[in-house]
N, C-alpha and C positions, 0 to 999 in steps of 0.2 A: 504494500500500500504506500510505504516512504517513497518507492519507485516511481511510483505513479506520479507522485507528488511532481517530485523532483525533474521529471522530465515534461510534467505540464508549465513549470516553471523556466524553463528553458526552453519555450515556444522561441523563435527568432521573426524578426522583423525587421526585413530589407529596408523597408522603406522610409527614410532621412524625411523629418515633414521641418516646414518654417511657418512665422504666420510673422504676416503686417501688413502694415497700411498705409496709402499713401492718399494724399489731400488732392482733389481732382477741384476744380470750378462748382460743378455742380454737389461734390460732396464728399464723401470718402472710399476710397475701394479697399476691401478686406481680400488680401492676399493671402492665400493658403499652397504654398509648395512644396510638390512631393518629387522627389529624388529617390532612384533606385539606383542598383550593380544590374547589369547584362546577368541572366535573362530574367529579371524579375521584373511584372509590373503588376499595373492595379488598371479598376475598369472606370468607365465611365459613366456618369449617371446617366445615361438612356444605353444602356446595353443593350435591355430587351427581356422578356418574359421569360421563365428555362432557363436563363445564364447562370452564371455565377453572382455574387449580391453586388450591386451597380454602389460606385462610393455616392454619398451621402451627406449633409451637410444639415445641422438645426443648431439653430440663433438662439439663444435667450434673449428672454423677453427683456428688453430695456424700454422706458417711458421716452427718452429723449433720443432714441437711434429708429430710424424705420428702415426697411430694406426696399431695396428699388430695383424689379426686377429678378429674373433666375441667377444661379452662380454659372460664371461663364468658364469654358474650358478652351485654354490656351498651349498648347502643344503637338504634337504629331498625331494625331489621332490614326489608329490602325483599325483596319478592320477584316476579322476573316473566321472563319469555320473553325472552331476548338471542339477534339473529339473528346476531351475529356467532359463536357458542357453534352456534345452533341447537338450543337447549334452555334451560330454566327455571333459573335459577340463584338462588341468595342472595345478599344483600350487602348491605354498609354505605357509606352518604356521610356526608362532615359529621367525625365522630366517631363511636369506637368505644371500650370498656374491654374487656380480656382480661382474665381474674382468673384466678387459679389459688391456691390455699389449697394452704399448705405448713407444715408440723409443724417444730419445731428440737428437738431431743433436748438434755435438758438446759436450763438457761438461760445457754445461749452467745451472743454476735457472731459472726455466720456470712455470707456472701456464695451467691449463687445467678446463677450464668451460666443464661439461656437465649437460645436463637438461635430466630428469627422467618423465617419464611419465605411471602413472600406476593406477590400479582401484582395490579397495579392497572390500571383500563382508565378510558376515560370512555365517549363516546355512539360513537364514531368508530376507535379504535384501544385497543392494549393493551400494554403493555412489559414489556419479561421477568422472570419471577420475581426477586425480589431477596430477599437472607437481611442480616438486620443481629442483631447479637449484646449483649446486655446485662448489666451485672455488677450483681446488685442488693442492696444491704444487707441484712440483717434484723436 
């Protein structure tokens, strides 16, 4: 049972994430970047029904932050047939930017939690979804 333990404990996770923000005219963009190693990546939120679980993205609720818009997806987009799926999937290697455009009411210093949830696989196997959470300035 210690076994058990200890090797659930030792899940691994390629995937290097960043989070920030940069001041646009119209408002703030929340940056979330994910960096992988060859051949690992993660999907994209519109993979598709049957895939593997599409990454994912929720805001906390903040009074003085609104979101504007889907989060956008900035990188090489692939797309092709995975037999381990048994259907056509989307996804990124390498690098990816998530954007999401968020409004601040007022001209306040405000923070923005979002939590990330996403499944990464390579040529061979796939490890289980993982949620990682981020506090981001604006």
């Amino acid at each position: 049972m210690l076994f058990a333990f200890a090797t659930m404990a030792q899940i691994k996770d390629p995937v290097k994430w960043s989070a920030s923000s940069r001041k646009k005219t119209n408002g703030h963009e929340v940056v979330l970047t994910a960096t992988m190693p060859k051949p690992w990546h993660i999907y994209s939120q519109k993979t598709g029904e049957g895939g593997p679980v599409p990454t994912t993205f929720k805001f906390s609720k903040n009074p003085l932050v609104t979101l504007n818009g889907e989060v956008k997806e900035i990188g090489a987009l692939k797309e092709n047939y995975d037999k381990l799926f048994d259907t056509k999937v989307k996804y990124f290697a390498d690098r990816v930017e998530f954007v999401q455009l968020v409004k601040v009411k007022g001209n306040v210093k405000t923070n923005v939690n979002v939590t990330v949830e996403y499944m990464t696989c390579d040529d061979s196997q796939c490890l289980p979804p993982m949620k990682k959470t981020f506090n981001v300035s604006l």
